[in-house]
N, CA, C and O of each residue as an XYZ file, in Angstrom:
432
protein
N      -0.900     13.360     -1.098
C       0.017     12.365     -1.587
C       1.321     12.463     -0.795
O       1.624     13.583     -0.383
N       2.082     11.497     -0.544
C       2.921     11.047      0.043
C       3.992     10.558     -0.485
O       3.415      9.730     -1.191
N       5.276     10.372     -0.756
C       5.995      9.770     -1.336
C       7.685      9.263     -0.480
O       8.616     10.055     -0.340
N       7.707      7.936     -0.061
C       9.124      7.631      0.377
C       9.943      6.618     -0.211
O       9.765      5.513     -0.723
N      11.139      7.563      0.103
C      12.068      6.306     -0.545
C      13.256      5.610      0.414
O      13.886      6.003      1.395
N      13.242      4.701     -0.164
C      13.947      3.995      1.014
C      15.304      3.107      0.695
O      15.168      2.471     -0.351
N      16.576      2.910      1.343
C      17.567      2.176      0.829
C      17.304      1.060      0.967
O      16.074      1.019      0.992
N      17.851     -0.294      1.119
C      17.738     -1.157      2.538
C      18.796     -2.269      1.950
O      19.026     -2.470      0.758
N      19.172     -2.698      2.670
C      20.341     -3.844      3.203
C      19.940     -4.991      3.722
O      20.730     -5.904      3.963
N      18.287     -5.078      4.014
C      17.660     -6.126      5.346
C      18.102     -7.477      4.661
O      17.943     -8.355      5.510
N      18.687     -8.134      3.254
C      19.196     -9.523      3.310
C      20.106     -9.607      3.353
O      20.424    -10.699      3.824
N      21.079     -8.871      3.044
C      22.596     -9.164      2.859
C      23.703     -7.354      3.641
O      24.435     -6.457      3.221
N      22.969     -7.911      5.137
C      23.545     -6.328      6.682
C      24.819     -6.161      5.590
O      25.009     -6.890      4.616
N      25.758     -4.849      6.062
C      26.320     -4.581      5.536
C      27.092     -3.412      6.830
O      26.281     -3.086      7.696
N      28.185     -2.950      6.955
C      28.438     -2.166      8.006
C      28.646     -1.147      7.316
O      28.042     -0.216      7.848
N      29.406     -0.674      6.025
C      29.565      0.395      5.602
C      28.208      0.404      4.077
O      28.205     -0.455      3.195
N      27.297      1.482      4.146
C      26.182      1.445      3.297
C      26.723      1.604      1.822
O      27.509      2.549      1.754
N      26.572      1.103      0.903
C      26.806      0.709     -0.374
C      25.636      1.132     -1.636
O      25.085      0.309     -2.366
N      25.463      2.381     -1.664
C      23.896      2.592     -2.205
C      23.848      2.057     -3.832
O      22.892      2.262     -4.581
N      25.264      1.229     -4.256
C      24.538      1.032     -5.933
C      24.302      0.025     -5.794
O      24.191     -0.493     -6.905
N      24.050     -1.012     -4.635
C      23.963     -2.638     -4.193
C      22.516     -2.397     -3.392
O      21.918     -3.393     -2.985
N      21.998     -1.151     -3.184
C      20.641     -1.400     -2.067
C      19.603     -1.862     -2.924
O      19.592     -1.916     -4.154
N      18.874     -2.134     -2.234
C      17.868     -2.521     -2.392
C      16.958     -1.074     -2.147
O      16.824     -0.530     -1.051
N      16.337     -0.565     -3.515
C      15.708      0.691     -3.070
C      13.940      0.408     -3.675
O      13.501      0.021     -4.758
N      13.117      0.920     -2.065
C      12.332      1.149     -2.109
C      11.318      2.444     -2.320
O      11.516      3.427     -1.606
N      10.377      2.465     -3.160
C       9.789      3.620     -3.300
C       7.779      3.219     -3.150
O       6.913      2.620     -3.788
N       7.913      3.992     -1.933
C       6.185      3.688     -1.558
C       5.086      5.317     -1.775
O       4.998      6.209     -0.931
N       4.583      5.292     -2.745
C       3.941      6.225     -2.729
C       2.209      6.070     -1.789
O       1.635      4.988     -1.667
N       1.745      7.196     -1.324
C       0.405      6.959     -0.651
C      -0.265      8.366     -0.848
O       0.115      9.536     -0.822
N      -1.567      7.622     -1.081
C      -2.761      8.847     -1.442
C      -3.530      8.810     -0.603
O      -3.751      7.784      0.040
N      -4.287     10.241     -0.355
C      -5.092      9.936      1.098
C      -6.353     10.719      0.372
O      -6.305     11.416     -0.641
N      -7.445     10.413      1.156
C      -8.663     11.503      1.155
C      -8.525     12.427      1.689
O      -7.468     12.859      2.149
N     -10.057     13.126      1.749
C      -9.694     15.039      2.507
C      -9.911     14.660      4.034
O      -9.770     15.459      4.959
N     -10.376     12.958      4.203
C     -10.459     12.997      5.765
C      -9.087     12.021      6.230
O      -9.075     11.183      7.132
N      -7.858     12.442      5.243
C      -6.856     11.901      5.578
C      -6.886     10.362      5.846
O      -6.351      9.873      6.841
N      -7.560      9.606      4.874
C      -7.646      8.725      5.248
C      -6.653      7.879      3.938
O      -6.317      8.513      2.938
N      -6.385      6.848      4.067
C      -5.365      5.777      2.762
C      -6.033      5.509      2.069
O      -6.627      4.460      2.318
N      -6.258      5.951      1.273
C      -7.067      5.289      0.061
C      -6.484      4.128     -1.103
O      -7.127      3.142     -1.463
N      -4.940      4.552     -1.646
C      -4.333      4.217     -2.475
C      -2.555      4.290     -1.931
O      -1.852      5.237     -1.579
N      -2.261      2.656     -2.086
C      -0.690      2.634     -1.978
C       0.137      2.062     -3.271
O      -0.345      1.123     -3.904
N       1.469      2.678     -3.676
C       1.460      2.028     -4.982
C       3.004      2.203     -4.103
O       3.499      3.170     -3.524
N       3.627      0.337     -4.383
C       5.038      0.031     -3.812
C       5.698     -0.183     -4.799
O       5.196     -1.068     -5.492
N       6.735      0.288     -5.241
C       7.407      0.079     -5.954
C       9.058     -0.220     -5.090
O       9.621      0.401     -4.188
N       9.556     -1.840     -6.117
C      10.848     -2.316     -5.711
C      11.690     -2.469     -7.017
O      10.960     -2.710     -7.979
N      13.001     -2.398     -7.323
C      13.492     -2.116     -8.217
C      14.213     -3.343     -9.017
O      14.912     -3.307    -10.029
N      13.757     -4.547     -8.132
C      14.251     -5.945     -8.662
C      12.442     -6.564     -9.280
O      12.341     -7.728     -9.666
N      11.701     -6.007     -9.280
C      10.427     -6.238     -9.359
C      10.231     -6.040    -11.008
O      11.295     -5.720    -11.538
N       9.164     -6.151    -11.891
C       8.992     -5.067    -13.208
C       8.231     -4.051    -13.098
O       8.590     -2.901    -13.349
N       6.756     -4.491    -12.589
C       5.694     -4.078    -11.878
C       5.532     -3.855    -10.432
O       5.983     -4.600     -9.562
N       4.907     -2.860    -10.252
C       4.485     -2.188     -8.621
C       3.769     -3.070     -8.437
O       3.158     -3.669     -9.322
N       3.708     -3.376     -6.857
C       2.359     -3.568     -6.454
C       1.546     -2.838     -5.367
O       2.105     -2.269     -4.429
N      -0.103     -2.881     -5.559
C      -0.890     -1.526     -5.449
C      -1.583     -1.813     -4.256
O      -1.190     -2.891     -3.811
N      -2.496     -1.269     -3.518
C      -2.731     -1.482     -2.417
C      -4.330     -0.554     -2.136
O      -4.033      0.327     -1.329
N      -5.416     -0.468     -2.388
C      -6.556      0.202     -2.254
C      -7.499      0.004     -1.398
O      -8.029     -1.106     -1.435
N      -7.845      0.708     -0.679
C      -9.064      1.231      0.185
C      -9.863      1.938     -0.166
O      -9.788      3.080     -0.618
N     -11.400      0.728      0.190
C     -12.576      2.074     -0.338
C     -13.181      2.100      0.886
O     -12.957      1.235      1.733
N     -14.029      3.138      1.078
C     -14.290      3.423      2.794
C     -16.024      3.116      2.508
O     -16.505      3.226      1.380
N     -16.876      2.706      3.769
C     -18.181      2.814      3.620
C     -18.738      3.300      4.847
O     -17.795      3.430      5.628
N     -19.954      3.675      5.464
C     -20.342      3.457      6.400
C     -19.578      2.646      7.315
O     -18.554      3.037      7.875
N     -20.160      1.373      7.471
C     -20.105      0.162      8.268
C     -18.588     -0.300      7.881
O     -18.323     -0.988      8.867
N     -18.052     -0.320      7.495
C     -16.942     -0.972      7.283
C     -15.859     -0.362      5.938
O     -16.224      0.590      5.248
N     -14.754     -0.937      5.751
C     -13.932     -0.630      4.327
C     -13.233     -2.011      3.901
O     -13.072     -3.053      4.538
N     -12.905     -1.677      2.703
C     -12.044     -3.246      2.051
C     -11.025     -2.861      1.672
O     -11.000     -1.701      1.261
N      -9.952     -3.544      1.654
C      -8.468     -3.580      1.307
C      -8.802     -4.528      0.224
O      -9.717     -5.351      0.195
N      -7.683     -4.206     -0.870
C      -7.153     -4.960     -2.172
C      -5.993     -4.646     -2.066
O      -5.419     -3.619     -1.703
N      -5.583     -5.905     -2.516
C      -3.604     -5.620     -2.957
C      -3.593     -6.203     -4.395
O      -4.404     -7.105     -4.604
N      -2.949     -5.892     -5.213
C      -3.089     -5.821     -6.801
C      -1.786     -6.135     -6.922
O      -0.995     -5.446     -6.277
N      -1.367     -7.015     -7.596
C       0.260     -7.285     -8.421
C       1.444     -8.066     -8.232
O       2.516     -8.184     -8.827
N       0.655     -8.797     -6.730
C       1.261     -9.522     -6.300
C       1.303    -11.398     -6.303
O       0.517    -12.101     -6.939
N       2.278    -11.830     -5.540
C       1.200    -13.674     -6.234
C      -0.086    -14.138     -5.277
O      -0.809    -15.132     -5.347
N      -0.072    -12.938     -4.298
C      -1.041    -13.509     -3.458
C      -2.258    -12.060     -3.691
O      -2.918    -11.670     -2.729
N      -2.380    -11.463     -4.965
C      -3.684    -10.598     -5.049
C      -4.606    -11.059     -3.903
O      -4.729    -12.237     -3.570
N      -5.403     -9.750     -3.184
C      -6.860    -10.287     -2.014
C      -7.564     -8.794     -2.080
O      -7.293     -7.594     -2.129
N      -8.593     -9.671     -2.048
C      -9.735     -8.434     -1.440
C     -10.183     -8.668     -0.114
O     -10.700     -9.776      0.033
N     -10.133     -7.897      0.963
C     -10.842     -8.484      2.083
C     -11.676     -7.402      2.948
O     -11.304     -6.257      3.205
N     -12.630     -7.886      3.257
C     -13.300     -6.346      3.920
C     -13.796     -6.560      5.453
O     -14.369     -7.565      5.876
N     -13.403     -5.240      6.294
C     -13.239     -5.302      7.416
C     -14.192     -4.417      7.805
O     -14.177     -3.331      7.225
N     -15.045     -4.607      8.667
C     -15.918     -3.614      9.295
C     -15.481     -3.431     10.531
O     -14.654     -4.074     11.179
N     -16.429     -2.024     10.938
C     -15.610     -1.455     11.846
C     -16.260     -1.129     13.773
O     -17.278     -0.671     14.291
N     -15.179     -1.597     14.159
C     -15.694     -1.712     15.536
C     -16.700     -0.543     15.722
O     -17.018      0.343     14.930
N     -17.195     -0.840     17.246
C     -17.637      0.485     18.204
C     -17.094      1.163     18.117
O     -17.453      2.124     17.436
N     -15.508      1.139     18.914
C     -14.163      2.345     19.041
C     -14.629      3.372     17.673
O     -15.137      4.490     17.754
N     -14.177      2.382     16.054
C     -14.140      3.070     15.365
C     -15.118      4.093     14.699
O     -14.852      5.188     14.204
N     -16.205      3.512     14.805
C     -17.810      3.917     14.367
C     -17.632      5.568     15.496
O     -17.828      6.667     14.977
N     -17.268      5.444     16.933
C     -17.463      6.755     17.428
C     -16.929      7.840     17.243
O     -17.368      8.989     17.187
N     -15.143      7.046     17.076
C     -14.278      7.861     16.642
C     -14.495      9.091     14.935
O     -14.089     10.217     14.648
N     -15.273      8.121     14.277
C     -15.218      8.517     12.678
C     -16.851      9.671     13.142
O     -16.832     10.838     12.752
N     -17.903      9.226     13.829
C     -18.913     10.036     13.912
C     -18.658     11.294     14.763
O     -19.462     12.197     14.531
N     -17.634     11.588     15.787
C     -17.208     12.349     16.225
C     -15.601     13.329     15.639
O     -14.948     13.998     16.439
N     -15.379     13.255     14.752
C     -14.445     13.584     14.061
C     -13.059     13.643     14.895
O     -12.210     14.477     14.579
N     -12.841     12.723     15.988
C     -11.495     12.725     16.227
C     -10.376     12.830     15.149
O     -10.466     12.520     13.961
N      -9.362     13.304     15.780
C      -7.705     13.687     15.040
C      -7.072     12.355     15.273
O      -5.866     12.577     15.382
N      -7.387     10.633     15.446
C      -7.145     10.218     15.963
C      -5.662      9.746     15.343
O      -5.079      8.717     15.683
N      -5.178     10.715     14.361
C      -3.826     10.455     13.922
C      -2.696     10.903     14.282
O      -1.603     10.542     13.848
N      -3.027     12.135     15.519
C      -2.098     12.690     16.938
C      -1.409     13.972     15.821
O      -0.317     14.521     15.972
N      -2.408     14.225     14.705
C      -1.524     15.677     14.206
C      -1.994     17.279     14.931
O      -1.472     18.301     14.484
N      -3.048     17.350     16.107
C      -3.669     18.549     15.919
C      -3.357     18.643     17.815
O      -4.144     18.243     18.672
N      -2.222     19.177     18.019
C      -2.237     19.079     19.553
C      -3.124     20.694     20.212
O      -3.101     21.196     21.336
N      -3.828     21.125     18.943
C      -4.263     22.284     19.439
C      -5.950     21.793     20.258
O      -6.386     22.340     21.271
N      -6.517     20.883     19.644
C      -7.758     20.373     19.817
C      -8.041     19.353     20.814
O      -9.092     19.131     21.416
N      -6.503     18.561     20.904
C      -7.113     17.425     21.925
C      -5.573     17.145     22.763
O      -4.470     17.512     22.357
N      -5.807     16.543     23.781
C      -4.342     16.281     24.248
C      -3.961     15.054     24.325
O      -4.876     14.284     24.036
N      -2.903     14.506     24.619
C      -2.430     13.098     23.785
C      -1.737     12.440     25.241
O      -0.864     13.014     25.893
N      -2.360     11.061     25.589
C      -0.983     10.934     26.628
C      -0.660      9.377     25.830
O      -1.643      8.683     25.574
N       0.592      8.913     25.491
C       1.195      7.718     24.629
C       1.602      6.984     26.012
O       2.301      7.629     26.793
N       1.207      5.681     26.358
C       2.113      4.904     27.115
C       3.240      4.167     26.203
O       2.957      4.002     25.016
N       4.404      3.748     26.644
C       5.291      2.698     25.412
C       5.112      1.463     26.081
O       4.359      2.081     26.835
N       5.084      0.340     26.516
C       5.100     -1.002     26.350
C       6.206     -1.892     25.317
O       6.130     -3.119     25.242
């Protein structure tokens, strides 16, 4: 589990930060044991209710749901070649294990 919180200003910039006027965000995230997202729960403080965010994983593919919002969806995405090799070969492909593999990042 994961948990961030966040100020933010993004409608109404501000030069000196004002934290009883922010806008505060709080995103919690749950993962599996293969570190994967399973569960996001967003919470905003002008909101009443969170809204939730779930992944179930399969073989061939996984589905996203978003829960609580005006545009609720389920949609399910299967998964490339890339990914199918990556997941059968147990890559780190989340760049945490520089002991196992080596990493080169271009930026663009």
């Amino acid at each position: 589990m994961k948990v961030s919180k966040t100020s933010s200003w993004e409608f109404n910039p501000v030069k000196e930060p004002d934290y009883d006027n922010a806008l505060v965000l709080i995103d919690t995230s749950y993962f599996d044991k293969k570190n994967r997202l399973i569960k996001s729960v967003n919470y905003n403080r002008k909101l009443k209710e969170p809204y939730i965010e779930k992944y179930v994983y399969s073989k061939n593919k996984y589905t996203y749901q978003r829960i609580g919002t005006a545009r609720d969806t389920i949609i399910t995405f299967k998964y490339t070649k890339l990914q199918k090799e990556i997941d059968k070969r147990n890559l780190d492909y989340r760049f945490s294990s520089e002991d196992n593999y080596k990493y080169k990042i271009e930026y663009y």
